[in-house]
C-alpha positions in Angstrom: 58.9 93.3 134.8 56.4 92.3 137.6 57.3 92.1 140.7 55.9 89.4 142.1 55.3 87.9 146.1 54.7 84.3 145.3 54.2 82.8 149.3 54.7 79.1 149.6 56.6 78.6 146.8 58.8 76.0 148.2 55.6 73.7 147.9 54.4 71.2 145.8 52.4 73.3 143.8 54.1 76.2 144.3 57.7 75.0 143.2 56.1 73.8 140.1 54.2 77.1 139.5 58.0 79.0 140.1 59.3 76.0 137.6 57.1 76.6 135.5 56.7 80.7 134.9 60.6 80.9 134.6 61.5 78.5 132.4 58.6 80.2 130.1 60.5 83.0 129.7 57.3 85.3 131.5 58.1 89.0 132.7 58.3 88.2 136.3 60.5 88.7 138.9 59.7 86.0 141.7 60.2 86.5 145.7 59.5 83.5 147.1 58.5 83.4 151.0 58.6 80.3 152.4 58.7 78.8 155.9 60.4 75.5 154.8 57.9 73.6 156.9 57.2 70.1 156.8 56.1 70.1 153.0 58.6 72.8 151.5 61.7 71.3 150.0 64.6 73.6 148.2 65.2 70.8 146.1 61.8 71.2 144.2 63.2 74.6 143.4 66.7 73.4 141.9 66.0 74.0 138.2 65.0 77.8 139.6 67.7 78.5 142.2 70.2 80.0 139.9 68.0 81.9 137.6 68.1 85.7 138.0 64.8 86.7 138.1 63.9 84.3 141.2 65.2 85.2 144.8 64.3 83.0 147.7 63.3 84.1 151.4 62.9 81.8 154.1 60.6 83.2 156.6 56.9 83.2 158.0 54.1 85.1 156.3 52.3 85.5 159.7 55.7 87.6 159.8 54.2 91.1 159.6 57.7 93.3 159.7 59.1 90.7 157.2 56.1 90.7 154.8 56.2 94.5 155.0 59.8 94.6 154.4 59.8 92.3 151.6 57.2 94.6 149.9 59.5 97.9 150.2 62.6 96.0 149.4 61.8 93.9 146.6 59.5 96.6 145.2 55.9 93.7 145.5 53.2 94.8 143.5 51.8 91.6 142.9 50.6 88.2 145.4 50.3 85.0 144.3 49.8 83.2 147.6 50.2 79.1 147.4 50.9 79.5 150.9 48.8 76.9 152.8 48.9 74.1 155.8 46.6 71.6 153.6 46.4 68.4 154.9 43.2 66.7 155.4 44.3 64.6 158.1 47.0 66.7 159.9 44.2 69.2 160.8 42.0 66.8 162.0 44.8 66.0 164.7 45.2 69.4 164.9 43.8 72.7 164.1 45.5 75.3 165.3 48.6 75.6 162.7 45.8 75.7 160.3 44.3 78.4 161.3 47.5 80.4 162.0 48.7 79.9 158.8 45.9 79.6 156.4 43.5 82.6 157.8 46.2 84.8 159.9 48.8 84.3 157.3 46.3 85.7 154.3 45.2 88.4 156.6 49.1 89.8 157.3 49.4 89.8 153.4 46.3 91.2 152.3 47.0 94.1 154.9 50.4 94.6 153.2 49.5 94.2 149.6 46.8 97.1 150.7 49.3 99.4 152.5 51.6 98.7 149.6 48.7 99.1 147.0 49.8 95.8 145.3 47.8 95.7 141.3 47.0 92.3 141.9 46.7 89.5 144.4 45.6 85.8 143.9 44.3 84.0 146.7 45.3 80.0 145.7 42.2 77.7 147.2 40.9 74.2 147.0 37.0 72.9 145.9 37.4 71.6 149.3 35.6 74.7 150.6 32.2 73.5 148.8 32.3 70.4 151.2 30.6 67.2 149.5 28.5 66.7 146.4 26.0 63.8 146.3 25.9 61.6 143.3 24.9 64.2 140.8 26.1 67.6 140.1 29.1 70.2 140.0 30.9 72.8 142.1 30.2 76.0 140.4 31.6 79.4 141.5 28.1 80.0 143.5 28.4 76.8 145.2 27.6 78.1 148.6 30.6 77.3 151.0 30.4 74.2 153.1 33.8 73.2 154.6 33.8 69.6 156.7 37.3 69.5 157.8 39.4 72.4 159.8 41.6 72.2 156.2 38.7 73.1 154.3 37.0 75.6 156.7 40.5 77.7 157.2 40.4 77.9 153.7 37.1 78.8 153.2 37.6 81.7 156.1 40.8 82.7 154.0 38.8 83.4 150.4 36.3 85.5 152.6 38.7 87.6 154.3 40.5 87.8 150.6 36.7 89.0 148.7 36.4 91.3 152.0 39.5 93.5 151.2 37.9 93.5 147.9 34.5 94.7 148.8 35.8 97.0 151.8 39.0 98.5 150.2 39.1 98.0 147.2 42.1 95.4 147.0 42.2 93.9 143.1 41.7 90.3 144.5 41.0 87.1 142.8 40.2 83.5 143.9 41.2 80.6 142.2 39.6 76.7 143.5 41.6 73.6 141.9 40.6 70.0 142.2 43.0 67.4 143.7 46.3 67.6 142.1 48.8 65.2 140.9 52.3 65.2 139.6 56.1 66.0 140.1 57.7 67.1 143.5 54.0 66.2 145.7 54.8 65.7 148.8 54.8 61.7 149.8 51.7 61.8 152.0 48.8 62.1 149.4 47.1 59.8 147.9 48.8 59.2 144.5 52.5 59.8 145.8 51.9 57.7 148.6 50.4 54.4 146.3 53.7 55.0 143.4 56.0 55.2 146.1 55.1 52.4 148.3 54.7 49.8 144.8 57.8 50.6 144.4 58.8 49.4 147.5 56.7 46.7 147.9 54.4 47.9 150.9 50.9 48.0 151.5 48.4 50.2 149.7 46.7 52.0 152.8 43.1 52.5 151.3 40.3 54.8 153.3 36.9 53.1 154.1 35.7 51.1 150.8 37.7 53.5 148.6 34.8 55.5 146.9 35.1 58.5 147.3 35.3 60.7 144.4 37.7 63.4 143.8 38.0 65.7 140.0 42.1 65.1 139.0 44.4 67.5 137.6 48.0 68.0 136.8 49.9 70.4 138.3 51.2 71.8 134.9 47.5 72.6 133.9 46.2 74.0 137.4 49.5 76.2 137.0 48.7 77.7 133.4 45.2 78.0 134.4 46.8 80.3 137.9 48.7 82.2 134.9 45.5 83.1 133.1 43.9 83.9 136.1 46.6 86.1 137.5 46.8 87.9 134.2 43.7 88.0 133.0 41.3 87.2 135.6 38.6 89.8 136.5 39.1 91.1 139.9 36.5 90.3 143.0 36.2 87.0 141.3 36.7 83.2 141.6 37.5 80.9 139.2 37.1 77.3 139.7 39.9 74.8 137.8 39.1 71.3 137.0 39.7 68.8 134.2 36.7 67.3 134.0 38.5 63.3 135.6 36.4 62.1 138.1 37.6 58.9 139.5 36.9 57.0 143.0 40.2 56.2 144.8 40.0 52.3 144.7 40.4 52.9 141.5 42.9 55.3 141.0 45.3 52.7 143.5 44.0 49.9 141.0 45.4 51.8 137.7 48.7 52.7 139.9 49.4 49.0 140.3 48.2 47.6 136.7 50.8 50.5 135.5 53.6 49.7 138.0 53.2 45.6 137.3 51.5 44.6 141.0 48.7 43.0 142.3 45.6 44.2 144.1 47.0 41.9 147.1 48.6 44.7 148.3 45.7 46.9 148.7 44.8 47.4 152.5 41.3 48.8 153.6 41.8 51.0 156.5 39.6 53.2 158.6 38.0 56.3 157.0 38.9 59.1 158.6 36.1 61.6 160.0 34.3 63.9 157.7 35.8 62.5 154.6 33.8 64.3 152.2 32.2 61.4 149.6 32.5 63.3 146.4 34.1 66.6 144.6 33.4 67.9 141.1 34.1 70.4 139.3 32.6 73.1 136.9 35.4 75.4 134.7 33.4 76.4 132.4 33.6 80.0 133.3 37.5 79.7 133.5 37.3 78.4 129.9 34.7 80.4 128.4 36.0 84.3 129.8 40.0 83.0 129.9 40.0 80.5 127.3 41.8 77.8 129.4 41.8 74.2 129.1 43.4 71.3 130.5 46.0 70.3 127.7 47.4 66.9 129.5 45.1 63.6 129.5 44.9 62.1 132.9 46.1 58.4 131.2 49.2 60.6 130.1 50.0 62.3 132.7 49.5 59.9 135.8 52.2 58.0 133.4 54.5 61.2 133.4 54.1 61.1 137.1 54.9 57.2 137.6 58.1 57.9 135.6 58.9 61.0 138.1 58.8 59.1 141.0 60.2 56.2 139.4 63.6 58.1 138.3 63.6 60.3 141.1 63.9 57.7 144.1 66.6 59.9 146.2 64.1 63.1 146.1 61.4 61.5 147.9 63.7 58.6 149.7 65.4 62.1 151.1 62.1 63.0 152.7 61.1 59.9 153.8 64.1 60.0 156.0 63.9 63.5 157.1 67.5 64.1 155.2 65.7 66.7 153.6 65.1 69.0 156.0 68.4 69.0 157.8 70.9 69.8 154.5 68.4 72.8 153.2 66.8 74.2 156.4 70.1 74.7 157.7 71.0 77.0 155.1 69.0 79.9 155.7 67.7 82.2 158.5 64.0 82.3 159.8 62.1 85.3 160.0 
């Protein structure tokens, strides 16, 4: 079995990865550190939290004693850190947090998976660290980094201290950068949660700018088998870059999320664009397909309708968060560290 420190696991993302690897059956023995911030929700986790193989940890990967201890108690010799503040607009209101956790957080774990000599760790990033692509082109693995936001820079400081411990010490390190993301258990604040879950509610559709900006789409279930192939077969020192080849503009992403749900464009409202919003992201896989031999399996006119369902039949999940309900029945359950 492989002991695994999966950080951040209580995320969108990372509950689904958790989800995901354990219901498959996979060799794995999952830790999972999470500070049950803002975005972490147990309830993600509820199809995991009785399994045997999965034990959860509430606690703070900036932590060094608990990060440490974790590694000696639980035996770690393998990272998969999801771990991440990633919210476009929360670190332009403020940085800080996203430094902390994003570039501090990686560091106190790379230094334990390096004490610990760890066999593996996978540093989980974004295409945001490119910055923007003009009309034409893709994001390949030599993209050279150019971050717009504090999000995308802390990010982009994380995968550098990550190749770092590669280069300096040795550390068997790999980089994965996803597109944007869409699917069950995202957290009601991005773009395609946000638009289902106020339809169904019959509120406005709160719309950047003129709504062109162009982001690559993925669902979760794909980014996660394509995190699987990397963390297993990946070659270390590299980075992989996961897309599914759906490049849409946001107007009309909100304009196939109404026609689906039965609405009108009426309730489309353009709203300021926020500074540095980066005009278009793209991505290349091709080396993730052509050394792992991944591909996207689910069709985005599938799976955004998978996802409607989800947040269709799952009203008290994300009513829950909206109200803040969330936090206080699961938070209060466990000890920081």
């Amino acid at each position: 079995m492989k002991n695994v420190l999966v950080t951040g696991g209580a995320g969108f993302i990372g509950s689904n990865f958790i989800n995901y690897i354990l219901a498959e059956g996979s060799d794995y023995n999952i830790v999972n550190l999470d500070k049950l911030t803002y975005a972490g929700n147990l309830e993600n986790l509820i199809p995991s939290e009785t399994d045997k193989h999965y034990h959860f940890v509430k606690g703070d990967i900036c932590n060094t004693e608990l990060v440490n201890y974790l590694f000696v108690k639980f035996d770690i010799s393998y990272v998969i850190n999801f771990a991440a503040e990633s919210h476009v607009d929360r670190s332009i209101l403020g940085s800080e947090i996203f430094f902390r956790s994003n570039v501090l957080g990686t560091s106190v774990l790379l230094e334990a998976a390096r004490k610990f000599d760890a066999q593996k760790f996978l540093q989980v990033s974004t295409d945001e660290v490119y910055g923007s692509l003009g009309k034409e082109g893709l994001f390949t693995e030599e993209t050279q980094l150019h971050p717009n936001s504090p999000y995308s820079a802390s990010k982009a400081a994380a995968d550098l201290m990550a190749l770092s411990f590669y280069h300096t010490y040795g550390l068997p390190v790999v980089i994965t950068r996803c597109s944007n993301n869409y699917g069950p258990y995202q957290f009601p604040e991005k773009l395609i949660p946000l638009m289902i879950i106020n339809l169904i509610r019959g509120e406005k559709l709160p719309v950047y700018g003129d709504g062109m900006n162009v982001r690559d789409w993925i669902y979760v279930l794909d980014h996660n088998q394509a995190v699987k192939a990397v963390f297993e077969n990946g070659k270390v020192g590299e980075v992989y870059n996961i897309g599914a080849n759906t490049e849409m503009h946001n107007i009309d992403i909100v304009k196939l999320l109404i026609k689906q749900i039965g609405k009108s464009d009426d309730f489309i409202e353009y709203v300021k664009d926020r500074p540095g919003h980066d005009r278009r992201y793209a991505i290349d896989s091709s080396k993730i397909k052509s050394e792992l031999g991944w591909s996207p399996q689910y069709k985005f006119e599938n799976a955004i309708k998978r996802t409607i369902d989800w947040y269709s039949k799952n009203k008290s999940w994300w009513e829950r968060i909206i109200s803040g309900e969330y936090q206080h029945y699961y938070k209060t359950q466990y000890n920081s560290y």
